[in-house]
DSSP file (Angstrom, degrees, kcal/mol; ACC not computed):
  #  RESIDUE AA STRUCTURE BP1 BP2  ACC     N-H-->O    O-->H-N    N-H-->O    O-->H-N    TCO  KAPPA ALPHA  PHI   PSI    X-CA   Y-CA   Z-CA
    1    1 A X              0   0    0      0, 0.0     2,-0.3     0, 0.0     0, 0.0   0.000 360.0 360.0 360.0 144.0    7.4    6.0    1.5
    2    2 A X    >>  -     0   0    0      1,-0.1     4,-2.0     0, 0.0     3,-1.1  -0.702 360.0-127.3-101.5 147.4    5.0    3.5    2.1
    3    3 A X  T 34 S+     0   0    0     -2,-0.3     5,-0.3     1,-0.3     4,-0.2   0.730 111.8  60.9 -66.2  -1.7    4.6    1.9    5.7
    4    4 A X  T >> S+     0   0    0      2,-0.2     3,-0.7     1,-0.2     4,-0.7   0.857 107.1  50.0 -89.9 -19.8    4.9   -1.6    4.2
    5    5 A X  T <4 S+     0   0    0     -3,-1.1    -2,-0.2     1,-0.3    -1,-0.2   0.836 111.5  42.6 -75.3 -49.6    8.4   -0.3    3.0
    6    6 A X  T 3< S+     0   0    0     -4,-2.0    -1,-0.3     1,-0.2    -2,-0.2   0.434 120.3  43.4 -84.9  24.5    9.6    1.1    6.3
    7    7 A X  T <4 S+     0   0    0     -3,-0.7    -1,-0.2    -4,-0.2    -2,-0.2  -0.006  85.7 124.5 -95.1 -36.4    8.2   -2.1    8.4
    8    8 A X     <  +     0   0    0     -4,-0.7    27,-0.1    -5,-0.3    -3,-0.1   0.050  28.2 168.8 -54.1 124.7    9.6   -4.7    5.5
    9    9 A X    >   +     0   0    0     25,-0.5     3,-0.8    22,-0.1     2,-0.5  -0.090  26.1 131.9-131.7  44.7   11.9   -7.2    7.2
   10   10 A X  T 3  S+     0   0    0      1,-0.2    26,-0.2    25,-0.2    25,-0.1  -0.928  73.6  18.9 -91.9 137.7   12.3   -9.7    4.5
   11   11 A X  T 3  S+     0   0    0     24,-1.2    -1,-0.2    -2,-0.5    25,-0.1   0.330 103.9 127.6  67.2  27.8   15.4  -11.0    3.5
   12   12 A X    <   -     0   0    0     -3,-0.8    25,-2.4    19,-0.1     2,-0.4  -0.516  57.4-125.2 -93.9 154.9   16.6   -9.6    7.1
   13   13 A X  E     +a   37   0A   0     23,-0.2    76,-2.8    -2,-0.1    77,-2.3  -0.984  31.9 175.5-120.1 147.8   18.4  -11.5    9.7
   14   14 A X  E     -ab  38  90A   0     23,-1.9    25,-2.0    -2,-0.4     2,-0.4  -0.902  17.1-164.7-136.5 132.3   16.9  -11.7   13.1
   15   15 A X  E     -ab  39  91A   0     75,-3.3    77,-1.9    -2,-0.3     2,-0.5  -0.997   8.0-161.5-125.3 140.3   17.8  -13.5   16.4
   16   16 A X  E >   -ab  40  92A   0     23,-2.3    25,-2.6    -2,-0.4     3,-0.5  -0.920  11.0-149.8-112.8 132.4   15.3  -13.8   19.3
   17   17 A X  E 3  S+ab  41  93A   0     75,-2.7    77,-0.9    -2,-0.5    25,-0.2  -0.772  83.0  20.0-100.8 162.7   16.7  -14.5   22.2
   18   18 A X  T >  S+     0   0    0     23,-0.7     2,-2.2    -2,-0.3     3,-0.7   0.661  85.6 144.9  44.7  25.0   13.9  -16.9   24.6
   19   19 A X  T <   +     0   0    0     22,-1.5    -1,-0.1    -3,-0.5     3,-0.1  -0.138  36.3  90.1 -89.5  63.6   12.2  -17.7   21.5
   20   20 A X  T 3  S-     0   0    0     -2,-2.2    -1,-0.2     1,-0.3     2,-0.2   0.728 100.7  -9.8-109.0  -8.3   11.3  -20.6   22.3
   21   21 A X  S X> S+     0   0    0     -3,-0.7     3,-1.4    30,-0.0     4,-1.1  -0.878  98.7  26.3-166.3 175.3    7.5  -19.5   24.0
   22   22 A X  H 3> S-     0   0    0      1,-0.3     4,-1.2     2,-0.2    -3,-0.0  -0.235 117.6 -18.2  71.4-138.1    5.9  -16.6   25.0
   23   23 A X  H 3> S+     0   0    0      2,-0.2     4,-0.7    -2,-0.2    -1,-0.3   0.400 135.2  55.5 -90.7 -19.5    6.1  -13.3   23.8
   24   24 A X  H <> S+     0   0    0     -3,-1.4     4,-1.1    -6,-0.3    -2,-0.2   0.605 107.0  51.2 -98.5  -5.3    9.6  -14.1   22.2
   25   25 A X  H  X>S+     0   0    0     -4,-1.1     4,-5.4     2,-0.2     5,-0.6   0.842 112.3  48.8 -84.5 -40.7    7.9  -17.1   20.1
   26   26 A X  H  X5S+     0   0    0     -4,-1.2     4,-2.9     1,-0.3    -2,-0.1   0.923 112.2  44.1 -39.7 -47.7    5.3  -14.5   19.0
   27   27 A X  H  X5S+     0   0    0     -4,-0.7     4,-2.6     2,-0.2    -1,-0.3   0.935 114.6  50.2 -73.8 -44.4    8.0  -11.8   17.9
   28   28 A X  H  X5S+     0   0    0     -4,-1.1     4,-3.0     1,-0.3    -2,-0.2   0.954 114.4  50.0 -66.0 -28.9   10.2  -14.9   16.0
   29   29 A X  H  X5S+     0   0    0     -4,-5.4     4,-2.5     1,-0.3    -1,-0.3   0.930 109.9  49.4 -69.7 -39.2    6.6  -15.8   14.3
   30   30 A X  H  <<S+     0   0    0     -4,-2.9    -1,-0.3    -5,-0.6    -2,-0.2   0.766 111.1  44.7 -72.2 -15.3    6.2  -12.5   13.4
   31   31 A X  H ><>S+     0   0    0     -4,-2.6     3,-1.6     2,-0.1     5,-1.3   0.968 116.9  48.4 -73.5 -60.4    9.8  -12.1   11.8
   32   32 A X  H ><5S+     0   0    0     -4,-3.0     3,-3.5     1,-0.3    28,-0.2   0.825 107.9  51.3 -62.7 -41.4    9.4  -15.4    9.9
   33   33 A X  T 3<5S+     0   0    0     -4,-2.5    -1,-0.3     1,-0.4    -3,-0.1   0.484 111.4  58.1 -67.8   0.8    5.7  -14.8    8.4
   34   34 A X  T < 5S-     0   0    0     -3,-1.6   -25,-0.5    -5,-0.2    -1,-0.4   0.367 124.8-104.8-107.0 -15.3    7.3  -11.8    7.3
   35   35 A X  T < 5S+     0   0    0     -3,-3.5   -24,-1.2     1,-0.3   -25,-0.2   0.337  75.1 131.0 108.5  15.2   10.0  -13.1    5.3
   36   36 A X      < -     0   0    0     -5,-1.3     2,-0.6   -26,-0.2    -1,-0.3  -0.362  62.8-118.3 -80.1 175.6   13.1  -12.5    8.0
   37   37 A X  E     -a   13   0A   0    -25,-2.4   -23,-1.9    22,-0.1     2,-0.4  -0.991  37.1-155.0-118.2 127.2   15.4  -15.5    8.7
   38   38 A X  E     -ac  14  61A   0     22,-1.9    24,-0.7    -2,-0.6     2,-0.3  -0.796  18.5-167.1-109.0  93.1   14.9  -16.1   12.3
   39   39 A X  E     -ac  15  62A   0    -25,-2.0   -23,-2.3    -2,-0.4     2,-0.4  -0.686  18.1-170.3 -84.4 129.6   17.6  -17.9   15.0
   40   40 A X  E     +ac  16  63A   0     22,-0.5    24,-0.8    -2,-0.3     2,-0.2  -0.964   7.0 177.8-110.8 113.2   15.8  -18.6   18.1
   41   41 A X  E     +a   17   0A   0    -25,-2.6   -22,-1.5    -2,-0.4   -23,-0.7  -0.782  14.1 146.7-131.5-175.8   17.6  -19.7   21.2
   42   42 A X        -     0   0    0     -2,-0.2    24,-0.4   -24,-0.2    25,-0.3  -0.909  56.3-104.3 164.1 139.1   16.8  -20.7   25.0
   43   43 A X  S    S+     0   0    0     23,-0.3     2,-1.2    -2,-0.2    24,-0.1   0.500  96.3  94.6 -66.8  23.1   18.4  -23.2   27.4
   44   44 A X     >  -     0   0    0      1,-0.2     4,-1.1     2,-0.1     5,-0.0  -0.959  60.1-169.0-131.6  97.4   15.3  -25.7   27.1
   45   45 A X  H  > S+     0   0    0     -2,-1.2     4,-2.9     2,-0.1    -1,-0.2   0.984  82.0  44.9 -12.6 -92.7   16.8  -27.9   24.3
   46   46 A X  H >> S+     0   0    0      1,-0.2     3,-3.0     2,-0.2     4,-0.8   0.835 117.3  51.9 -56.7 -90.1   13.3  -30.0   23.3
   47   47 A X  H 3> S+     0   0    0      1,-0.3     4,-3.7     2,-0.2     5,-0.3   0.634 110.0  47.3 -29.0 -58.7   11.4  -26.4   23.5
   48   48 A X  H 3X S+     0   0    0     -4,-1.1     4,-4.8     1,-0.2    -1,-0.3   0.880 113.5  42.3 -26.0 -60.1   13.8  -24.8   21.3
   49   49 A X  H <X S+     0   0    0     -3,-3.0     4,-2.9    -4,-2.9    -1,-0.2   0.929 120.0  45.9 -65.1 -38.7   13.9  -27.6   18.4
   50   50 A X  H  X S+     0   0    0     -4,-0.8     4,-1.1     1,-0.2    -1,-0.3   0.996 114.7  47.2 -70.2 -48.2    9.8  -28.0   18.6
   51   51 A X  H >< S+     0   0    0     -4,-3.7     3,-1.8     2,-0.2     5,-0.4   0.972 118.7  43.7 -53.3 -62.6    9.4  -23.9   18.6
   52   52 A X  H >X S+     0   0    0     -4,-4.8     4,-3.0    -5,-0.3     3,-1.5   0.889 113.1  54.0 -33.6 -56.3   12.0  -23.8   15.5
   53   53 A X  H 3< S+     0   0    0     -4,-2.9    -1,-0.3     1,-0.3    -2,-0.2   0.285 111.4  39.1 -70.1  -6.2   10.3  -26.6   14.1
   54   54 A X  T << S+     0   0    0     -3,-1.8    -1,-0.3    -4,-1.1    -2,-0.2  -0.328 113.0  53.5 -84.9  33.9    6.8  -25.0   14.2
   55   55 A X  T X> S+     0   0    0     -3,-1.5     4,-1.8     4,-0.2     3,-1.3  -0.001  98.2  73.3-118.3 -35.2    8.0  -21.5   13.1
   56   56 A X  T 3< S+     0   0    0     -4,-3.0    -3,-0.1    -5,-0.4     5,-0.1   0.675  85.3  61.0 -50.2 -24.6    9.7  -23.6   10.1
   57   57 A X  T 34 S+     0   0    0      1,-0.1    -1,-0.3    -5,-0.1     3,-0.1   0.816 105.4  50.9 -83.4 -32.8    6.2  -24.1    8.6
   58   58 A X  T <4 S-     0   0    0     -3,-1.3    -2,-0.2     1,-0.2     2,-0.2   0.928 126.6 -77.3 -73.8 -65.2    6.2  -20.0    8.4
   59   59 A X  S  < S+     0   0    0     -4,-1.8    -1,-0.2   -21,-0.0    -4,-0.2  -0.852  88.2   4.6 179.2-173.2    9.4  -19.5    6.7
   60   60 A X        +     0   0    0    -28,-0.2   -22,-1.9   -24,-0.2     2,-0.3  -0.092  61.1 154.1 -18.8 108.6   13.1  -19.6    8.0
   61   61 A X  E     -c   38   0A   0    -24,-0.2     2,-0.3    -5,-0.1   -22,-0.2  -0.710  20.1-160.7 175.4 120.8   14.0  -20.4   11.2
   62   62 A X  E     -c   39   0A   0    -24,-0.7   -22,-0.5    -2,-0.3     2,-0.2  -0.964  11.9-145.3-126.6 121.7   16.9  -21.9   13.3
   63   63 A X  E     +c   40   0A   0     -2,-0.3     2,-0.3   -24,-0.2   -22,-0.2  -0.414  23.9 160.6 -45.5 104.8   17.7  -23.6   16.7
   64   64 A X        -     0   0    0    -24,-0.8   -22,-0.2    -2,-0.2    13,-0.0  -0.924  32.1-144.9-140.2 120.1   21.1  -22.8   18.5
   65   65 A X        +     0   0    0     -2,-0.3   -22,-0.2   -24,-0.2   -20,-0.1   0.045  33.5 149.4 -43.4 158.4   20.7  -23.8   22.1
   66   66 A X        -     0   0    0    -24,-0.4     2,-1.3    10,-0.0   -23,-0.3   0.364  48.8-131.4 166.7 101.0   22.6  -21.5   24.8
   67   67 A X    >   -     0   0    0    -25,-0.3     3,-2.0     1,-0.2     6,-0.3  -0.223  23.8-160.4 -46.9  93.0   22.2  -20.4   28.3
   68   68 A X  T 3  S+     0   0    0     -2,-1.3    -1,-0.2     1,-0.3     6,-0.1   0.500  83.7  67.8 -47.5 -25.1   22.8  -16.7   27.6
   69   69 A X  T 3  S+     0   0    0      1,-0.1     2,-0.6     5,-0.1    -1,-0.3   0.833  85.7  80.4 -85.3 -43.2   23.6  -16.1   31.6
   70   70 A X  S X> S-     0   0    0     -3,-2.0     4,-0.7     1,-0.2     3,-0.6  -0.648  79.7-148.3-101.2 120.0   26.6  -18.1   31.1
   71   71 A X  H >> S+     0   0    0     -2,-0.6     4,-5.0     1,-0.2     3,-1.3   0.877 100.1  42.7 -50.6 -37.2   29.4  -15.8   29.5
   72   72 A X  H 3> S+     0   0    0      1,-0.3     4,-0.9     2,-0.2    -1,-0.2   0.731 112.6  53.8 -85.3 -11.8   31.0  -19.1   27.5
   73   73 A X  H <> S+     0   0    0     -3,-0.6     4,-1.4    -6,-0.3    -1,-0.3   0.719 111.6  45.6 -59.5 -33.2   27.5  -20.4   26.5
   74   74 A X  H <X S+     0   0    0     -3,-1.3     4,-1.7    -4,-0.7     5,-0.2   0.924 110.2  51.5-103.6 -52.1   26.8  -17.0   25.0
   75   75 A X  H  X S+     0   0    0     -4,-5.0     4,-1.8     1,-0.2    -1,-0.2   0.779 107.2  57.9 -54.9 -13.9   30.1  -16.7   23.2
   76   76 A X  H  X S+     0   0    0     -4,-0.9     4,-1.5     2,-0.2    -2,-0.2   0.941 109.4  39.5 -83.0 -23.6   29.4  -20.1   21.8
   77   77 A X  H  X S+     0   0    0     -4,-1.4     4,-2.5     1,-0.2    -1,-0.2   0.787 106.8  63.8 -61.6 -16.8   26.2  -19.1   20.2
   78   78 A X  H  X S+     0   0    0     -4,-1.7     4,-2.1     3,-0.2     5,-0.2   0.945 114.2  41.3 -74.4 -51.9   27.8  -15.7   19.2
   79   79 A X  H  < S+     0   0    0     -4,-1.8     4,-0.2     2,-0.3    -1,-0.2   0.738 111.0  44.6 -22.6 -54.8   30.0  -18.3   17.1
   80   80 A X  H >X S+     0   0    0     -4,-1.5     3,-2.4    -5,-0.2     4,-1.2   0.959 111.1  57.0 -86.8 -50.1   28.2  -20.7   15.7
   81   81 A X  H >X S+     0   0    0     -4,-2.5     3,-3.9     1,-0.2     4,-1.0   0.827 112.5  51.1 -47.9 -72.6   25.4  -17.8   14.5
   82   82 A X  H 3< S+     0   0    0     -4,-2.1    -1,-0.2     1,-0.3    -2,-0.2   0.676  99.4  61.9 -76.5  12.9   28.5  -16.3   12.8
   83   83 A X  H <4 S+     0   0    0     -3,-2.4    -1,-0.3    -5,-0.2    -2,-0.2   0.882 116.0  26.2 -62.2 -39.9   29.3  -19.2   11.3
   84   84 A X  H << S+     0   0    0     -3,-3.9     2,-0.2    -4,-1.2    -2,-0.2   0.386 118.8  70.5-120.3  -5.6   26.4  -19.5    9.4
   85   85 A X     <  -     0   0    0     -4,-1.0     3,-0.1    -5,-0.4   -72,-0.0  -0.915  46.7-171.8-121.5 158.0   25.7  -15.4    9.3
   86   86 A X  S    S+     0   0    0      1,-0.3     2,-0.4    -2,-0.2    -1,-0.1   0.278  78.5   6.6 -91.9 -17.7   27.6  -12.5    7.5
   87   87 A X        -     0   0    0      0, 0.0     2,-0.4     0, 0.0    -1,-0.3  -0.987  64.7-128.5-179.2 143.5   25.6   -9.6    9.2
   88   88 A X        +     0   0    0     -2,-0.4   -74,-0.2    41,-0.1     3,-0.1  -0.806  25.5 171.3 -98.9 130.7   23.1   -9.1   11.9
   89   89 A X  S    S+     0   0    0    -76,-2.8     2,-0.4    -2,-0.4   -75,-0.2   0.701  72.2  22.4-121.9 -37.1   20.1   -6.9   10.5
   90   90 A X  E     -b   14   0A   0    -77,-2.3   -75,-3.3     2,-0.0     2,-1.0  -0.815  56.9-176.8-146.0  98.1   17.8   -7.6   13.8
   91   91 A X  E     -b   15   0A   0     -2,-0.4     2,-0.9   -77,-0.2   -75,-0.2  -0.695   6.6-168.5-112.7 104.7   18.4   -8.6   17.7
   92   92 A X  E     -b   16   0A   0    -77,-1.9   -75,-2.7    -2,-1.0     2,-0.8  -0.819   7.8-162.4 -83.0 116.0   15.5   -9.2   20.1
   93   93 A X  E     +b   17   0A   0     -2,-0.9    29,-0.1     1,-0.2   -77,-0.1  -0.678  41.3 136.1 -97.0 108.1   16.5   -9.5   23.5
   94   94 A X        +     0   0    0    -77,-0.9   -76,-0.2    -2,-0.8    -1,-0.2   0.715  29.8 108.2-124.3 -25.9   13.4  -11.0   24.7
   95   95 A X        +     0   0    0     -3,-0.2     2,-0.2   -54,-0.1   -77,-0.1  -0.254  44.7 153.6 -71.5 126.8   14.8  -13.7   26.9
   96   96 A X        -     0   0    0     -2,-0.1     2,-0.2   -78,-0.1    22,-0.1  -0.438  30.5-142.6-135.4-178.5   14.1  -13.0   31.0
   97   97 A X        -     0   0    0     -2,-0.2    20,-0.1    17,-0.1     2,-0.1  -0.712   6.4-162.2-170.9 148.4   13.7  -14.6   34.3
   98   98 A X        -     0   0    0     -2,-0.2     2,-0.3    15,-0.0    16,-0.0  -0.233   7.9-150.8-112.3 177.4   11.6  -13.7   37.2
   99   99 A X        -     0   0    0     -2,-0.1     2,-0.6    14,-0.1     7,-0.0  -0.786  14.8-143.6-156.7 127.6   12.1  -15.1   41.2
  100  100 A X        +     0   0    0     -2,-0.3     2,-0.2     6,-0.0    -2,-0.0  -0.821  48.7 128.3 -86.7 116.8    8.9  -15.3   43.1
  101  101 A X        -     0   0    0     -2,-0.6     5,-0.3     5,-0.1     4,-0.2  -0.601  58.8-109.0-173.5 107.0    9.8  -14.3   46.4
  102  102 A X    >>  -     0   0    0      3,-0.2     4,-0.8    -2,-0.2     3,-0.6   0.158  41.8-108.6 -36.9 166.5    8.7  -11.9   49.2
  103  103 A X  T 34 S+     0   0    0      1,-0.2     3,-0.2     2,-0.2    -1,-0.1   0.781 117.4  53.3 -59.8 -34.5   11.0   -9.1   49.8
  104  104 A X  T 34 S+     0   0    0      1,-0.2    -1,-0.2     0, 0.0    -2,-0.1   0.469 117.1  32.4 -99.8   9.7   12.0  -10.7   53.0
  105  105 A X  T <4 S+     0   0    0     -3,-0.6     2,-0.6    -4,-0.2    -3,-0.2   0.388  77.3 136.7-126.4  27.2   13.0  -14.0   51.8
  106  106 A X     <  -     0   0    0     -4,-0.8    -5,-0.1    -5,-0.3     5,-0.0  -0.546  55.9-125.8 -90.1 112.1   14.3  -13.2   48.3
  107  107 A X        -     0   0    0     -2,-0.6    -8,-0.0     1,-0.1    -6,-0.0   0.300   5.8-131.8  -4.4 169.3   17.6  -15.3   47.9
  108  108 A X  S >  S+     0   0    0      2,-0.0     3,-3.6     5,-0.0     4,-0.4   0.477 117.3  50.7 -42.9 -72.9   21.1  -13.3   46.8
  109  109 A X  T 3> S+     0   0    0      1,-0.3     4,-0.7     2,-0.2     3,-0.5   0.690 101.6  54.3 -71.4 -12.1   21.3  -15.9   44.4
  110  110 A X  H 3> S+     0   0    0      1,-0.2     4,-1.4     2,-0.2    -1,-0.3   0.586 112.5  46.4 -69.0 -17.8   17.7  -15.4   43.1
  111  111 A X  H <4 S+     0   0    0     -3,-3.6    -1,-0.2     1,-0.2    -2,-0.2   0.298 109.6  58.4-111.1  36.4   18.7  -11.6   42.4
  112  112 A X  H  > S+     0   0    0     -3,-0.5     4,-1.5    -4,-0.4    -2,-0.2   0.466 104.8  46.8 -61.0 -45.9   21.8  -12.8   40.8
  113  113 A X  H >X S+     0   0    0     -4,-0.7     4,-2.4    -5,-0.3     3,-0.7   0.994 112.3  46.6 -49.2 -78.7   20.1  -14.8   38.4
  114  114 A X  H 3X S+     0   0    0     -4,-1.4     4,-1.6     1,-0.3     5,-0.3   0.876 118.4  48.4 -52.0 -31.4   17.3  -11.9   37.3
  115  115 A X  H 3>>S+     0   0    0     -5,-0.3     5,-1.5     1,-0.2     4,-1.4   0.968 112.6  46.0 -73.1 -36.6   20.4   -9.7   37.1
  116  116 A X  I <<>S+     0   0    0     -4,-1.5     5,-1.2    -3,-0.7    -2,-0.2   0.862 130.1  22.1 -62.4 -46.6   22.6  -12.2   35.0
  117  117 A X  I  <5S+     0   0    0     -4,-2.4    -1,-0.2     1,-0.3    -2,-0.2   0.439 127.5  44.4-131.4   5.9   20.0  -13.1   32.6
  118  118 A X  I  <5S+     0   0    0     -4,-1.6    -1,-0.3    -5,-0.2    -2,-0.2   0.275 135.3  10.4-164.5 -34.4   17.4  -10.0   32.6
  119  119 A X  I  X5S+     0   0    0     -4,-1.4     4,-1.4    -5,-0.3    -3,-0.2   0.737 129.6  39.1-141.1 -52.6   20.6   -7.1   32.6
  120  120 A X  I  ><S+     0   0    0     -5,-1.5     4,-3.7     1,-0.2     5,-0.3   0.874 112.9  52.7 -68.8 -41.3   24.0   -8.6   31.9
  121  121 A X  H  ><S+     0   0    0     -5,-1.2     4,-1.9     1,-0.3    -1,-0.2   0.867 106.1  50.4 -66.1 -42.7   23.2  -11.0   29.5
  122  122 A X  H  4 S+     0   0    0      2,-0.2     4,-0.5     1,-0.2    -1,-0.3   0.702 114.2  47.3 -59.8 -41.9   21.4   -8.6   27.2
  123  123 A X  H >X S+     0   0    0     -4,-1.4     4,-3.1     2,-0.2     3,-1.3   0.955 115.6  46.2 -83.5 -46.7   24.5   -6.2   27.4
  124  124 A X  H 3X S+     0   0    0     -4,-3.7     4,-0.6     1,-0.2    -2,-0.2   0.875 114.6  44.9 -56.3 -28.3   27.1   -9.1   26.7
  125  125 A X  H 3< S+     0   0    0     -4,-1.9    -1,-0.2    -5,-0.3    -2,-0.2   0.632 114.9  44.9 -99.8   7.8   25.4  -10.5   24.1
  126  126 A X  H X4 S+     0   0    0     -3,-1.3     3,-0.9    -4,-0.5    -2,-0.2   0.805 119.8  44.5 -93.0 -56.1   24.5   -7.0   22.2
  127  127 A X  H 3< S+     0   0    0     -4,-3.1    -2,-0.1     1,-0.2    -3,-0.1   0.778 111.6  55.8 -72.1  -4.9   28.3   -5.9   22.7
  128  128 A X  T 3<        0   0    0     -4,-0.6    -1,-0.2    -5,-0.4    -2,-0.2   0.739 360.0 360.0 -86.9 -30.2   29.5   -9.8   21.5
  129  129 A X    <         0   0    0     -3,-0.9    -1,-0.2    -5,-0.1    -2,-0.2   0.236 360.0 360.0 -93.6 360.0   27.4   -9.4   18.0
């Protein structure tokens, strides 16, 4: 077996979750330029559609919006991707959030957050696909 074989992710389907910047636009560029068809989502709307829409020059690659944190947000993207997919080949769950905050003034609702979107989200939206 050759490694280009046992790397090869064309004709694959792929969703990055946060890929809308960062280290999850990097991973979605590297499925597209590679020949996977890539859904990128992230609650930042405009990011989304411009990231899609520069990863579209690569190859394949589609925008569905959803704040992952929020369970009926996540089922609707879990929806509409199967709307338009038969089969799941490839899920990065790349999408996080941090809260900058000493130890002795860090919110409950700031470690509610990182836990919602950093631990829960990741597991709903794995067991939901």
């Amino acid at each position: 077996m050759e490694i280009s074989n046992l790397f090869d992710v064309s004709g694959r389907t792929a969703i990055v979750t946060g890929g809308s910047r960062g280290i999850g636009y990097m991973i979605a560029e590297g499925l597209v330029r590679n020949g996977a068809k890539v859904y990128i989502t992230s609650r930042k709307v405009e990011e989304l559609d411009q990231a899609a829409e520069q990863l579209g020059h690569f190859g394949d690659c589609v925008a569905l919006p959803s704040d992952l944190s929020d369970e009926a947000s996540m089922l609707g993207f879990v929806e509409r991707f199967r709307d338009r997919e038969e089969r799941l080949h490839i899920l990065v769950n790349n999408a996080g959030a941090a809260w900058g905050a000493p130890l002795g003034e860090f919110p409950a609702s700031g470690f509610d957050k990182v836990l919602d979107v950093n631990v829960k989200a990741p597991f709903m939206l794995t067991q939901s696909l």
